[in-house]
C-alpha positions as CSV (number, residue, x, y, z in Angstrom):
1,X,-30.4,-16.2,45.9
2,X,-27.5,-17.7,47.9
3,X,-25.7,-18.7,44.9
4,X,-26.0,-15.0,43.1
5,X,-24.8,-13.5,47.1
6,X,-22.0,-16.1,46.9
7,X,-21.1,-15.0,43.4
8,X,-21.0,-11.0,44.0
9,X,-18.9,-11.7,47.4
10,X,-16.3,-13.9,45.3
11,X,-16.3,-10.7,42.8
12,X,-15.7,-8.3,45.5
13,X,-13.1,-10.3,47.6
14,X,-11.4,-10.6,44.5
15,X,-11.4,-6.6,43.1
16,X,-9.8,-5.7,47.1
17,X,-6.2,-7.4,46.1
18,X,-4.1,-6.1,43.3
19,X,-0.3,-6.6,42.0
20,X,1.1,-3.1,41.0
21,X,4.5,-3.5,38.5
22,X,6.8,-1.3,36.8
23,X,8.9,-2.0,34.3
24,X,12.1,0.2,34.3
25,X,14.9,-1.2,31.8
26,X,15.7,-4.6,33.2
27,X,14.4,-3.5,36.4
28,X,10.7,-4.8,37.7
29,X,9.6,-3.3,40.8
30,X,5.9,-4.6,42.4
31,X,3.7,-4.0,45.1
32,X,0.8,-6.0,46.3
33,X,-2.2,-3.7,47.9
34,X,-5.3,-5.0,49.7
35,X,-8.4,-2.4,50.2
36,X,-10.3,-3.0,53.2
37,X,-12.9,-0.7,54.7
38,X,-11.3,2.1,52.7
39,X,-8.0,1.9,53.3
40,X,-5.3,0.2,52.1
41,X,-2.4,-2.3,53.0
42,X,0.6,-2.8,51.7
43,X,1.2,-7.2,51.6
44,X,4.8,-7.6,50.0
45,X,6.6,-5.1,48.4
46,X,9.4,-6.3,45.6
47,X,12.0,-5.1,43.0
48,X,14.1,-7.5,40.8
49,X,17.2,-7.2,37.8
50,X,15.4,-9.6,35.0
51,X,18.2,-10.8,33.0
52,X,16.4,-11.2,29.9
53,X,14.8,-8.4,27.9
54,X,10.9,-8.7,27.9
55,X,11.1,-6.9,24.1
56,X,13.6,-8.9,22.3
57,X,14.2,-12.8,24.2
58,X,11.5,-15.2,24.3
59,X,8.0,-14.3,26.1
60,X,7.7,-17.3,27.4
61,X,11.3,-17.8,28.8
62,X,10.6,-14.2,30.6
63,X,7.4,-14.7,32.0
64,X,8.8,-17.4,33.6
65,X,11.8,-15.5,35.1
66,X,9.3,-13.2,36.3
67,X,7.0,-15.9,37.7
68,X,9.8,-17.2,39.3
69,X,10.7,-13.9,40.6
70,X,6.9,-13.4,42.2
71,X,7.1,-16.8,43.8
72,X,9.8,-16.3,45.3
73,X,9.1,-12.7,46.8
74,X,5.2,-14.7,48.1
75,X,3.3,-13.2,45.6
76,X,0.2,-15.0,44.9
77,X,-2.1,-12.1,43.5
78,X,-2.6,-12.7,39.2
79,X,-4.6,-9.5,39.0
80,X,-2.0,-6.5,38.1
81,X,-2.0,-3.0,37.2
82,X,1.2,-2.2,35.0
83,X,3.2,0.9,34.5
84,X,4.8,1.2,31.1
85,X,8.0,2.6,30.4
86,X,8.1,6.5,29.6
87,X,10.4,5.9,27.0
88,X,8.2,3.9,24.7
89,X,5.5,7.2,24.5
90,X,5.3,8.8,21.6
91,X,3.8,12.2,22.2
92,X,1.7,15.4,19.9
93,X,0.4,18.2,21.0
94,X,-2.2,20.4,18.8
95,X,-4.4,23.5,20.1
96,X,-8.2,22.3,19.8
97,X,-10.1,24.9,17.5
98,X,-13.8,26.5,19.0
99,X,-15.7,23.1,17.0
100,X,-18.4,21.5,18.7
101,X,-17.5,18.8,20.9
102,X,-18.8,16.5,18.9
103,X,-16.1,17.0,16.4
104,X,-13.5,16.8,18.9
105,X,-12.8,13.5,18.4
106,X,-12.7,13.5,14.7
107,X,-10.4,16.3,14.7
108,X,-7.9,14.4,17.1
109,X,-7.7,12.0,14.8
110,X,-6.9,13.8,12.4
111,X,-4.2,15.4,14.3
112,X,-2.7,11.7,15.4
113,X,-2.9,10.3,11.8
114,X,-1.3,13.5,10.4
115,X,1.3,14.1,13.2
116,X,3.0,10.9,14.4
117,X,6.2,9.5,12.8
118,X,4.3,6.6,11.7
119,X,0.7,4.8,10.7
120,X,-1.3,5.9,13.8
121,X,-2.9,2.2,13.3
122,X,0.3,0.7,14.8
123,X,0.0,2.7,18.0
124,X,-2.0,2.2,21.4
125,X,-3.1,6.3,21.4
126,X,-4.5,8.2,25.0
127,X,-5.6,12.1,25.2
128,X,-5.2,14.1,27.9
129,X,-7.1,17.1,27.2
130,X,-6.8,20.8,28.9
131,X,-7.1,24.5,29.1
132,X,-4.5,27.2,29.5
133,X,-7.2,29.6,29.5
134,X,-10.8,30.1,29.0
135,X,-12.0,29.3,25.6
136,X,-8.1,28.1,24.8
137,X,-8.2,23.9,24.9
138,X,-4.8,21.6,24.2
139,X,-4.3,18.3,24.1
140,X,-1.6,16.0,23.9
141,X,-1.7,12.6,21.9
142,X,0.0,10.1,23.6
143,X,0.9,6.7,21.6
144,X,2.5,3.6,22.5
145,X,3.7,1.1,19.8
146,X,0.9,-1.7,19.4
147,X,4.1,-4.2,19.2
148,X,5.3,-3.7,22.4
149,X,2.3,-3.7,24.3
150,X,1.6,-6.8,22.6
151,X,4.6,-8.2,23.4
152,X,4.6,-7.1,27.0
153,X,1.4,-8.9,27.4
154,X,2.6,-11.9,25.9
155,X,5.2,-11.8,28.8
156,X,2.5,-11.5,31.2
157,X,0.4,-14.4,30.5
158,X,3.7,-16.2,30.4
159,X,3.8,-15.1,34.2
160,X,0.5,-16.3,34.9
161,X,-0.8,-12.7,35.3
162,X,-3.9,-10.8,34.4
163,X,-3.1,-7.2,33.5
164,X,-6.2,-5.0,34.0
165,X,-4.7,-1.4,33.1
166,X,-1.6,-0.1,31.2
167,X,-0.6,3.3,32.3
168,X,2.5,5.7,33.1
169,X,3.9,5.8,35.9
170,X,4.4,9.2,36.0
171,X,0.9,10.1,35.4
172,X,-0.1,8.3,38.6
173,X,2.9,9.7,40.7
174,X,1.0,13.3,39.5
175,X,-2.4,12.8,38.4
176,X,-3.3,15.4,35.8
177,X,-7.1,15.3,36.7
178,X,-6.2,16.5,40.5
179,X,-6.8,19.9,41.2
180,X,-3.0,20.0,43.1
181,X,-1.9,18.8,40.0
182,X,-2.7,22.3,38.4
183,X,0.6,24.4,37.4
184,X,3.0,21.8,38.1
185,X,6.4,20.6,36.5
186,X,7.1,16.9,38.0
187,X,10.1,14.8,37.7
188,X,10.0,11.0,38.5
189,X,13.7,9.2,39.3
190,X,14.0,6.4,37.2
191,X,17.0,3.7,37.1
192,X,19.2,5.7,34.2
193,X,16.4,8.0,33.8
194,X,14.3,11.0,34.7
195,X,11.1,11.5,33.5
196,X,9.6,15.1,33.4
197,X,5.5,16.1,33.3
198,X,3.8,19.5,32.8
199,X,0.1,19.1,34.2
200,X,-2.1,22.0,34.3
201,X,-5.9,22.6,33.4
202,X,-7.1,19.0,34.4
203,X,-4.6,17.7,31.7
204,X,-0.8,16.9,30.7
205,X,0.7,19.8,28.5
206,X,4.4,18.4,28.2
207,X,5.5,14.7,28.6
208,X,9.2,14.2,28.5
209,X,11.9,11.2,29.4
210,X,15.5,12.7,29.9
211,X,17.4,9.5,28.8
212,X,21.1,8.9,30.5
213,X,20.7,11.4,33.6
214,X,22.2,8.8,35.9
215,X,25.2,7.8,35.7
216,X,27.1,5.1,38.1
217,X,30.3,5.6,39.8
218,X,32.0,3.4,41.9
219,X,28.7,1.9,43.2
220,X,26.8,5.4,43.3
221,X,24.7,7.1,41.4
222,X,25.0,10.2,40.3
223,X,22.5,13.0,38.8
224,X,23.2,15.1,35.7
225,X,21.7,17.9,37.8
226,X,22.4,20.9,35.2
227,X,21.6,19.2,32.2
228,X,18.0,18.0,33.3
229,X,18.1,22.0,34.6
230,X,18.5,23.3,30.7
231,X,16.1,20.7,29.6
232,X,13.3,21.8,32.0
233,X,13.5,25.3,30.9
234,X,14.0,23.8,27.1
235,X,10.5,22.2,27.4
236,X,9.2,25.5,29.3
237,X,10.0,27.8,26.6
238,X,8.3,25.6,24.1
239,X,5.1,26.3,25.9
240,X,2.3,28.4,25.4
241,X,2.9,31.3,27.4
242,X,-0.4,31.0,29.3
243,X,0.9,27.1,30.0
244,X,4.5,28.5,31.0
245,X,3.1,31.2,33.4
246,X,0.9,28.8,35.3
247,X,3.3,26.7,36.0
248,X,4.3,27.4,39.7
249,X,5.4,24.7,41.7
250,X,8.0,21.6,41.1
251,X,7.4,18.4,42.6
252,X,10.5,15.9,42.8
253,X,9.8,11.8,42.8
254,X,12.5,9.4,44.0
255,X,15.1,7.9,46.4
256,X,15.6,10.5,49.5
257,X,19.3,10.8,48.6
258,X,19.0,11.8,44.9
259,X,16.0,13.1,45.1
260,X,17.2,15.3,47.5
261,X,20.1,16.1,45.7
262,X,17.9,17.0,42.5
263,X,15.5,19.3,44.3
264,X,18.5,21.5,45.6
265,X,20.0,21.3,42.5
266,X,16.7,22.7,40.5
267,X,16.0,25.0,43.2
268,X,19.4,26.5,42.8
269,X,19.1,26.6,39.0
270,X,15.6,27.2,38.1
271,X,15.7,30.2,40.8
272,X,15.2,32.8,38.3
273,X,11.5,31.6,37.8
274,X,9.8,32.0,40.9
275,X,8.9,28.3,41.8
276,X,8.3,26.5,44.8
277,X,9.9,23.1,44.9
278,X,8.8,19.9,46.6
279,X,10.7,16.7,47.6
280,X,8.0,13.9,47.3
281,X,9.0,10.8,49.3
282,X,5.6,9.6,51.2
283,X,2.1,9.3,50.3
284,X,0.1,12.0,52.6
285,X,-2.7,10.3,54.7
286,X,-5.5,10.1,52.5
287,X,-4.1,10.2,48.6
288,X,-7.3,9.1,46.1
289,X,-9.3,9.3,48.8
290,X,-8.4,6.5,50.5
291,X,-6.4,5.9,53.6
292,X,-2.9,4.9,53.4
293,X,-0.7,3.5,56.1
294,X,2.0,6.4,57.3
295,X,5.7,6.7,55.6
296,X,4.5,4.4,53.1
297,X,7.0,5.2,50.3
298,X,6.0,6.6,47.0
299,X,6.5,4.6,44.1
300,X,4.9,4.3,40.5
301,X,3.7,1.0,41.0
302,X,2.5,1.9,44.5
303,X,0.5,5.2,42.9
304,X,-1.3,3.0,39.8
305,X,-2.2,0.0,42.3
306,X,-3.6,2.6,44.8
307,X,-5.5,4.2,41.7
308,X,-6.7,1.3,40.6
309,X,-8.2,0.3,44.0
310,X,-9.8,3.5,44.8
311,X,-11.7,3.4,41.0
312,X,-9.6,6.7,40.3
313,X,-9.6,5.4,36.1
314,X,-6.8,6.6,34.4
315,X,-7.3,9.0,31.5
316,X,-4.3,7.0,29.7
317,X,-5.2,3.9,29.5
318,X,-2.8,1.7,26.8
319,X,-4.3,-2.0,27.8
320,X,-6.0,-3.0,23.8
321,X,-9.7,-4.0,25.0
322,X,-10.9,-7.3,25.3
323,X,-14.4,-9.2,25.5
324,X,-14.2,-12.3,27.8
325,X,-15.9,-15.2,26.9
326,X,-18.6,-14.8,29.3
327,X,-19.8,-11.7,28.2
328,X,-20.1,-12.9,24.6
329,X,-22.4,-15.9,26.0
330,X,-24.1,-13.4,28.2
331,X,-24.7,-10.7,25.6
332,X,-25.6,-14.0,23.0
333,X,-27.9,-15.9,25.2
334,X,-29.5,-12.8,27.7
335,X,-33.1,-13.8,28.3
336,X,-34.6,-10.8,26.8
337,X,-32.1,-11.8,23.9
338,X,-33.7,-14.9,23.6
339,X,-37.1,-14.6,23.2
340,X,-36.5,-11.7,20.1
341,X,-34.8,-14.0,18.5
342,X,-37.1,-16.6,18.9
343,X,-39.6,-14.3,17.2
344,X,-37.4,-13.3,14.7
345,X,-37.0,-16.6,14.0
346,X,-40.5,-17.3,13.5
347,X,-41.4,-14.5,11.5
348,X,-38.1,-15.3,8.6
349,X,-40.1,-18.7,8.5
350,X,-43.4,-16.8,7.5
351,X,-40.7,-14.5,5.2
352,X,-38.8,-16.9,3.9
353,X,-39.9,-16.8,0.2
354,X,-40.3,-13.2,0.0
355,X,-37.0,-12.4,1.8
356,X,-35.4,-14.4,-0.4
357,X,-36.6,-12.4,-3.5
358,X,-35.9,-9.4,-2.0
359,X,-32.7,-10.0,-1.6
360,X,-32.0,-11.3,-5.2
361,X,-33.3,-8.0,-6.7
362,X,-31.3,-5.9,-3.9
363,X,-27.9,-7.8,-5.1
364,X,-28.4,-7.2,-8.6
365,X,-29.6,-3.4,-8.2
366,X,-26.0,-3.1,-5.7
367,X,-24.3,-5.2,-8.4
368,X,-25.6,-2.7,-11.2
369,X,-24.5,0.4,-9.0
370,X,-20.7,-0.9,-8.2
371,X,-20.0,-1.3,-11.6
372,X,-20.7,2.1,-12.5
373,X,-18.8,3.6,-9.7
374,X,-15.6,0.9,-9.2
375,X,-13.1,2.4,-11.6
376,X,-13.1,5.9,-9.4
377,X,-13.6,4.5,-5.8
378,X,-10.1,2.0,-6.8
379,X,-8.5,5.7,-7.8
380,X,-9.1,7.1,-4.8
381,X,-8.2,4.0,-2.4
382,X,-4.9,4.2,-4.3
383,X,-4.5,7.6,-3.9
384,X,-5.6,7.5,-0.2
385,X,-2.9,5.0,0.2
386,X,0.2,6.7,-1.4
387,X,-1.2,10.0,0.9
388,X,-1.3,7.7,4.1
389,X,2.2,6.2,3.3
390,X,4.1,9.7,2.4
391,X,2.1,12.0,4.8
392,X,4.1,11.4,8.1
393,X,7.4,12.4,6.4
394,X,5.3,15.5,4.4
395,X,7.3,18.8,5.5
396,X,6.9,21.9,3.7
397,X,9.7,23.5,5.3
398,X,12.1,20.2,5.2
399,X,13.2,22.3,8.4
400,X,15.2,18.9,9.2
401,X,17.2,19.0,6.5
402,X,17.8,23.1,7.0
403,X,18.8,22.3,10.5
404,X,21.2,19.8,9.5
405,X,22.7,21.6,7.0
406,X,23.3,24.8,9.6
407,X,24.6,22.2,12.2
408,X,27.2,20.7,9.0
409,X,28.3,24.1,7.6
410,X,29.5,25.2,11.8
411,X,32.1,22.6,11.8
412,X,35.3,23.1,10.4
413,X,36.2,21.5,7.1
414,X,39.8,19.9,8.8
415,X,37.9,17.8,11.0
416,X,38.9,19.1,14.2
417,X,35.9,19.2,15.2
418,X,33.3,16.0,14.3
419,X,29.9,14.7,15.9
420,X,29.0,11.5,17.1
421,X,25.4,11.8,17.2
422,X,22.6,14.7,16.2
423,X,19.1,14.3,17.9
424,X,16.5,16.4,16.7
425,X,13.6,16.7,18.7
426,X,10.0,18.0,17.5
427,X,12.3,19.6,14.5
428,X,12.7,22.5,17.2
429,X,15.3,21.1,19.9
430,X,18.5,20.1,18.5
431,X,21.2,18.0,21.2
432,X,24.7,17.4,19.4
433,X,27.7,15.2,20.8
434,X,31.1,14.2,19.5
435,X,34.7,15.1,19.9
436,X,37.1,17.7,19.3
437,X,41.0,18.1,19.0
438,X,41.3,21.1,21.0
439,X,39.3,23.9,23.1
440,X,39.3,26.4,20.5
441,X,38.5,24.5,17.8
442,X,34.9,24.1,19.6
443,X,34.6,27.0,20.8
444,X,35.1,28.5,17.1
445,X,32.3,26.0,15.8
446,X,29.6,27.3,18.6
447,X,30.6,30.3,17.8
448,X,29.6,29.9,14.0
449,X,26.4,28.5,15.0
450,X,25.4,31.5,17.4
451,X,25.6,33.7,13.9
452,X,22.8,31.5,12.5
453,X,19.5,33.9,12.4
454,X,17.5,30.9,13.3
455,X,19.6,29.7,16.5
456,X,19.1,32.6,19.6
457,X,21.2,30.3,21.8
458,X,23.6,27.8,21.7
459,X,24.1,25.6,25.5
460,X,27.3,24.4,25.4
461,X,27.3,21.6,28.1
462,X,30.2,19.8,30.1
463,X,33.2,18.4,28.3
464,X,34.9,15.6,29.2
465,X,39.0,14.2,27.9
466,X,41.6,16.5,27.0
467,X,43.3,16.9,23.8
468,X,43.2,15.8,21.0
469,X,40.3,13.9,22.4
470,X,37.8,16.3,23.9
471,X,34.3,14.7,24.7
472,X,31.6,17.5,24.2
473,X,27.9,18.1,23.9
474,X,25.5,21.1,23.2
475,X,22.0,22.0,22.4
476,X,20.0,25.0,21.0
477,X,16.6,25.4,19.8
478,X,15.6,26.4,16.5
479,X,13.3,28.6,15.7
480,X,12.1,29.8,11.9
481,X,11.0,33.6,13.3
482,X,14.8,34.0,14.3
483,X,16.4,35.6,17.2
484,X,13.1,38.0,17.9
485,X,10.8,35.2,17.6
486,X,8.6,35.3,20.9
């Protein structure tokens, strides 16, 4: 009895202390949170530059750098909550047809196998799952390469650590699941980053990272206010209108200073829509439920380690399961466990002989069957292989390649005007850079592309140099229905 008290007080001392980390670029920010008598504290609080990349150097060599880092900041805690970068998340949203529920998931799957850029197998996948309206359910796919979680693991045990959860930052800033989460666009601050959510109807309807937003100058950093402006009403219009029109409010994560800087910017911007904006720099008194210390600052890693100690389980989990070693023994060697199979032991020593016949005549009746059938079932394995191979680059449309030859046939055939780089996103949202000898040289080629039927809009965006060396960029979204498509 004693011994069984002693054990479940061990397991609860131990589930009130958790590490929180972040991983942002080179940058590792953590948090250590004790629960008592439900609220929490924070203990230390810590960010550090790693100087070696946790994808591509050693695992060992960078657990140890961030070991060393953790001892040095007085963290002792080996339990830890994680928050994976938002640019590793590979995201797919599909409208969920009226099925029954129980065909959800197989339709999902479906969805994931037939619509990510690669085998589906390869990726750590989370839903979040939601409705616009009633009787009209979304979801988004969310995947995360296997490879790097695996990897990122790897650098944890290096560290001595003991991840219990891989999440998204983001998604704990502004849980989807809260009901003040409904209708909201959020934006998260990163290092070189900002990250941008849509939640509404208990679920995530857009996930988005804005890559190179920040820019430093001279020691300070700087916001690329406008451009994460045309992006946010880029990812808007791709909405649903039901999804666009509930969105109503705009919550801003990060720094005071840029954060600030960002809502006024937005505000200014984004007017036209009607939205209430929100600079997010403190946790309000009880957040999950639990109470948290005043002017505590808000922080990924803060917002998954508070999560995590409140039991608020994260819809988008990424951590691969894993069976410990004691429950294997437990599950093996259970009492109740025991005694079956000491029956079933005795009775196959009664059945011996007769099981053992059985058997034969079952093989050879299996045997007899595979033969006839083998020839078609290695057919269709092959052919199920050559579909599972080709299908994620299956496009009746080849809208890639249309969009590509649009963008080529713009420029000028003198070379006055030549791009650096063409990303097309979700073959809808099209972002082009590169340089150009002189103003009206470019402004002749976005010209030419505002007379393609298929591009309503072309954003021309800030240009940098002067000639013959003009650095530009612009974006448009494509659409097949033309300039009256909805």
């Amino acid at each position: 009895m004693n011994a069984r008290f002693n054990l479940e007080r061990l397991q609860k001392q131990r589930g009130s202390t958790i590490l929180g980390l972040t991983l942002d670029g080179s940058r590792l920010d953590g948090v250590v949170l004790r629960r008592t008598n439900g609220a929490v504290q924070v203990e230390k609080a810590f960010a550090a530059t790693l100087s070696l990349d946790p994808m591509t150097n050693d695992a060992e060599l960078v657990g140890r750098e961030i070991r060393n880092c953790l001892t040095g900041a007085g963290v002792r805690e080996r339990r830890c909550v994680v928050g994976l970068p938002l640019r590793w998340a590979l995201t797919v949203h599909t409208h969920i047809p009226q099925i029954p529920e129980a065909d959800v998931a197989s339709f999902l799957q479906i969805e994931a196998e037939r619509s990510f850029p690669c085998d589906v197998s390869t990726l750590m996948v989370a839903t979040s799952r939601y409705q616009a309206s009633p009787g009209e359910a979304h979801a988004t796919l969310i995947g995360i390469p296997r490879a790097q979680v695996d990897s990122l693991e790897a650098v944890l045990r290096g560290a001595q650590l003991k991840p219990v959860s891989f999440s998204l930052g983001l998604a704990a800033l502004q849980p989807p699941k809260s009901d003040a989460s409904n209708g909201v666009l959020a934006f998260a601050i990163g290092e070189n980053h900002v990250g941008l959510q849509i939640s509404c109807g208990e679920g995530i309807a857009a996930l988005r990272t804005l890559e190179g937003m920040i820019d430093t100058d001279g020691g300070q950093r700087r916001l690329h206010a406008d451009v994460i402006a045309r992006e946010a009403r880029i990812t808007l219009a791709q909405l649903p209108a039901a999804i666009r029109a509930s969105v109503r409010r705009v919550r801003v994560f990060g720094p005071r200073d840029l954060g600030q800087q960002l809502t006024d910017e937005l505000e200014l911007r984004l007017e036209a829509l009607g939205l209430e904006f929100e600079l997010v720099t403190h946790y309000p008194a009880m957040q999950f439920g639990v109470q948290i210390p005043a002017n505590t600052p808000v922080s990924p890693a803060v917002s998954l380690a508070i999560a995590q100690l409140a039991e608020h389980r994260t819809t988008l989990e990424f951590l691969p399961p894993r069976v410990t070693a004691w429950h294997q023994f437990a599950s093996r060697y259970s009492s109740g466990r025991l005694q079956q199979a000491g029956i079933a032991a005795a009775a196959l020593g009664l059945l011996v002989g007769g099981a053992f016949l059985f058997q034969t005549w079952q093989l050879w009746r299996l045997e007899k069957q595979w033969a006839a059938i083998k020839r078609p079932v290695r057919e269709l394995e092959d052919a199920n292989a050559r579909i599972k191979q080709f299908r994620p680059w299956f496009d009746d449309n080849i809208r890639g390649l249309t969009i590509l030859r649009s963008l080529a046939q713009a420029f000028p055939d003198d070379g006055s005007v030549t791009a650096k780089t063409v990303e097309i996103r979700d073959l809808g949202t099209v972002t082009c850079t590169g340089v150009a000898r002189d103003y009206g040289a470019l402004l002749k080629t976005v010209a030419q592309l505002r007379t393609v039927r298929q591009i309503p809009e072309v954003n021309l965006g800030q240009t940098r140099g002067q000639p013959p060396s003009i650095q530009f960029s612009f974006s448009f979204a494509w659409s097949e229905g033309g300039r009256n498509a909805n």
